[in-house]
C-alpha positions in Angstrom: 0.0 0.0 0.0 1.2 3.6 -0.8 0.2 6.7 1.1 1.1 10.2 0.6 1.3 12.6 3.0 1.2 16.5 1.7 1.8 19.0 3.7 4.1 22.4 3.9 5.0 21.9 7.5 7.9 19.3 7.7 6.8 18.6 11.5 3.2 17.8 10.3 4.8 15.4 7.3 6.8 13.9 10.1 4.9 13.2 12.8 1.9 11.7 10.4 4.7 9.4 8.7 5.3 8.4 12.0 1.9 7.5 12.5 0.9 5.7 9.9 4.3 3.6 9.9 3.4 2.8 13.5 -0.4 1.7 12.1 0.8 -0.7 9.7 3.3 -1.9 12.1 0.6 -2.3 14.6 -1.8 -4.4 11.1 0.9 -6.2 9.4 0.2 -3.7 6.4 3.1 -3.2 3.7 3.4 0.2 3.4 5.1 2.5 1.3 5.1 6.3 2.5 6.5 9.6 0.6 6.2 13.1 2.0 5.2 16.3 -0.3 5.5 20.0 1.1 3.4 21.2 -1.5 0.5 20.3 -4.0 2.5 21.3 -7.1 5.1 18.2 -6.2 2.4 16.0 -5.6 0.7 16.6 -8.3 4.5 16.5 -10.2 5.2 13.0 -8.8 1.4 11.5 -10.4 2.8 11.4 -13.7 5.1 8.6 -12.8 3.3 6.9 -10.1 0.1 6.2 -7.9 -1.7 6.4 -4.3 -3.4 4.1 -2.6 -3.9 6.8 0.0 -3.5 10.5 -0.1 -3.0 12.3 3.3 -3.9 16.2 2.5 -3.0 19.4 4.1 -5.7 22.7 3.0 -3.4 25.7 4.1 -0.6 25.4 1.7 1.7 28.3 0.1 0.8 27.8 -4.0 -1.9 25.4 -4.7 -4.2 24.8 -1.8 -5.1 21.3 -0.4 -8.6 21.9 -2.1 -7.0 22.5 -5.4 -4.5 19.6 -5.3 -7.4 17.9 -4.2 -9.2 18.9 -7.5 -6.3 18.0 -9.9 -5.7 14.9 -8.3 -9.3 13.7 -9.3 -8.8 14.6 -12.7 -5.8 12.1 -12.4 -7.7 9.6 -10.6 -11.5 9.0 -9.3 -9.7 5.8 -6.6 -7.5 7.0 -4.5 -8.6 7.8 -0.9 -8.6 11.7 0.0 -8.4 12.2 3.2 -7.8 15.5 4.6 -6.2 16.6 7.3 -6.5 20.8 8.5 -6.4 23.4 11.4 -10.8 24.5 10.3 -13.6 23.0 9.4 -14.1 25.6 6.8 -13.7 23.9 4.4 -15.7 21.1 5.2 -18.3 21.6 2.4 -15.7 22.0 -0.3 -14.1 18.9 0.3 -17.6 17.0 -0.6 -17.0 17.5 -4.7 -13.7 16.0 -3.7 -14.9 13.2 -2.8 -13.3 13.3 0.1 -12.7 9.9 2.6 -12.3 11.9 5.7 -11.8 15.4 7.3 -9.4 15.4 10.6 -8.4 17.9 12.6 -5.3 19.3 13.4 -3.6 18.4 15.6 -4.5 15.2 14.5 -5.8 12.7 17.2 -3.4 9.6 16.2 -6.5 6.6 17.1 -8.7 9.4 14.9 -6.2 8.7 12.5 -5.4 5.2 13.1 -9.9 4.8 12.8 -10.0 6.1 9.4 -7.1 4.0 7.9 -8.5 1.1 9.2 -11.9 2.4 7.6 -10.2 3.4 4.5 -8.4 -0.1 4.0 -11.6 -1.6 4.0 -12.7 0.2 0.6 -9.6 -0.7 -1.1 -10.4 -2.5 -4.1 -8.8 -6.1 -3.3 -11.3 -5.8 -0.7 -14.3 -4.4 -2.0 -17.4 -6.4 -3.4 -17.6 -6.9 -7.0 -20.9 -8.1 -9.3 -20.6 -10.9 -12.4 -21.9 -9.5 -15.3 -21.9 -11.6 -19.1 -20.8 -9.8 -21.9 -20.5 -11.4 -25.1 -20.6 -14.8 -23.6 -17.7 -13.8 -21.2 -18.1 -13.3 -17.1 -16.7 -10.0 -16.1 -15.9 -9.2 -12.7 -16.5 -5.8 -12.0 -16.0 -3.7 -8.3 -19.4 -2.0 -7.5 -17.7 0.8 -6.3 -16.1 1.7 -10.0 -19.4 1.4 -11.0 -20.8 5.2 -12.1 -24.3 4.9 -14.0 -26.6 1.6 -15.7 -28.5 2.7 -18.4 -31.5 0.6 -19.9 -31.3 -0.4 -23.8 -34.1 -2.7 -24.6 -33.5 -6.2 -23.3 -29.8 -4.9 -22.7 -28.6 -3.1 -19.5 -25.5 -0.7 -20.5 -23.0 -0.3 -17.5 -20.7 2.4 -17.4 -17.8 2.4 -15.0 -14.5 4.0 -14.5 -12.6 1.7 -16.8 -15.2 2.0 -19.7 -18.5 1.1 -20.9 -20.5 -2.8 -20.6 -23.2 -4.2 -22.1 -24.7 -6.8 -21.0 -28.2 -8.7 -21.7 -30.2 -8.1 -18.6 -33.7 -6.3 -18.0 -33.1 -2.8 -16.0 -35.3 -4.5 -13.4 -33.4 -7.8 -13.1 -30.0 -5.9 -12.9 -31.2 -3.8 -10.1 -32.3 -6.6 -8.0 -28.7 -7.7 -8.1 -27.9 -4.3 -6.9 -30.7 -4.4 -4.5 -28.0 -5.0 -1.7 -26.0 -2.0 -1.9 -27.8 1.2 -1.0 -25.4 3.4 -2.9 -27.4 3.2 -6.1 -30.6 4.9 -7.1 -33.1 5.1 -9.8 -33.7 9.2 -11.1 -35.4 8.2 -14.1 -36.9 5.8 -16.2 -34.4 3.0 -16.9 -31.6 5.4 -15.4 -29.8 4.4 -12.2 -26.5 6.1 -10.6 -24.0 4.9 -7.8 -24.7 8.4 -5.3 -20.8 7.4 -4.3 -19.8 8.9 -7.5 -21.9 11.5 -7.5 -21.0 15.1 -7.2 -24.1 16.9 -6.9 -28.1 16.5 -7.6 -29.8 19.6 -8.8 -32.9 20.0 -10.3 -33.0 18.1 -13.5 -29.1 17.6 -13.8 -27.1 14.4 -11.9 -23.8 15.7 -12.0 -21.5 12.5 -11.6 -17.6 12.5 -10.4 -16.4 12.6 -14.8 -18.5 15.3 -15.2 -21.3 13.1 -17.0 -25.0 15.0 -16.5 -27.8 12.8 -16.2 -31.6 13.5 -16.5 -33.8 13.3 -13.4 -36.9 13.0 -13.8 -39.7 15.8 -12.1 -41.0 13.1 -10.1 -37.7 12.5 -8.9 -36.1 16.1 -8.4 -36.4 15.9 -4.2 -36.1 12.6 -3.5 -33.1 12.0 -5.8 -31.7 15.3 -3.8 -32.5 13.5 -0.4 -31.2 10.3 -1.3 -27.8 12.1 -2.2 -27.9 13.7 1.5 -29.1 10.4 2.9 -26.0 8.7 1.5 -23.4 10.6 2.5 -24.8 11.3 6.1 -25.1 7.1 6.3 -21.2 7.1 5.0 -19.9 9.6 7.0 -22.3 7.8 10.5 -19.9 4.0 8.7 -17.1 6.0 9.4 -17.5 7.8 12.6 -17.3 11.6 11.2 
């Protein structure tokens, strides 16, 4: 597992390296752990490799830890944002983020320690995955990479983060195999989204995490909103925030 830890303050780099070395000392995790002071280098050292876990600092001279934050999703919709600040300011902007967690400084280290161990959890050799036939072949696919289904006749059309499946399977049928993960909703008529990779529900426009807009449908409009506020209140109750 790889974590990055960005932050301008050398003692705040330190002292959470320390931390999370001790943590996967204490679970018998691998761990691989690299220090940024800034969101530039971060964002510098993506081009040649990847984060299981990001560790983020807000207040930062140049790019800001919201702005990193950004950029980084543009990179990659996976890896686990969790950041770590001095104010709660920012709280609502870290939601289109898609942020894990939000700690305060100065960070608690069993707070910290809680959301590793919640964040391990969602990693994807250990998250649940659905069996889907496409062209005669089983596919495996992880319901969390899963962004929209889309009904197309006797078809079901399944678009994740990796690219688009089509597989033959009533809308109805395929949502019954969902019916166990409370994640997804219907806003329209043969149009179902995973509200974890969702950005925001407003009006008539789902807004998803790649910047896909989906219709919702009028009947739809204020319970599709309250499911998206449902959802993250449940996720943020899972992981104690």
């Amino acid at each position: 597992m790889k974590v990055a830890i960005v932050d301008d303050i050398k003692d705040y780099r330190e002292s959470a390296g320390k931390a999370v070395f001790e943590w996967a000392k204490d679970r018998k995790e691998v761990v691989t752990i690299k220090g940024y002071k800034s969101g530039e280098s971060f964002l510098a050292a993506l081009t040649a490799e990847s984060f299981d876990i990001v560790l983020m600092d807000i207040y930062m001279d140049g790019l800001t830890g919201i702005e990193a934050a950004t950029k980084l999703r543009e990179i990659s919709l996976d890896t686990i944002l969790i950041f770590m600040t001095t104010s709660v300011d920012h709280m609502a902007e870290a939601f289109p983020c898609r942020a894990f967690d939000y700690i305060m400084k100065p960070v608690d280290t069993l707070r910290l320690y809680k959301a590793l161990d919640e964040a391990v959890k969602v990693l994807p050799e250990n998250q649940p995955y659905i069996t889907i036939s496409v062209e005669k072949q089983d596919i495996n696919i992880l319901v969390s990479d899963i962004m929209y289904v889309l009904s197309d006749l006797n078809y079901c059309l399944v678009y994740t983060k990796q690219g688009e499946y089509r597989t033959r399977s009533q809308f109805s049928k395929f949502m019954e195999n969902l019916s166990e993960f409370p994640q997804f909703y219907v806003i329209n008529r043969g149009v179902a989204v995973n509200l974890d990779n969702v950005l925001d529900i407003k009006g008539s426009d789902c807004e998803l995490a790649d910047k896909t807009i989906l219709p919702v449908s009028k009947k739809k409009k204020l319970s599709a909103e309250q499911a998206l506020v449902d959802r993250r209140f449940q996720v943020r109750r899972k992981t104690g925030n």
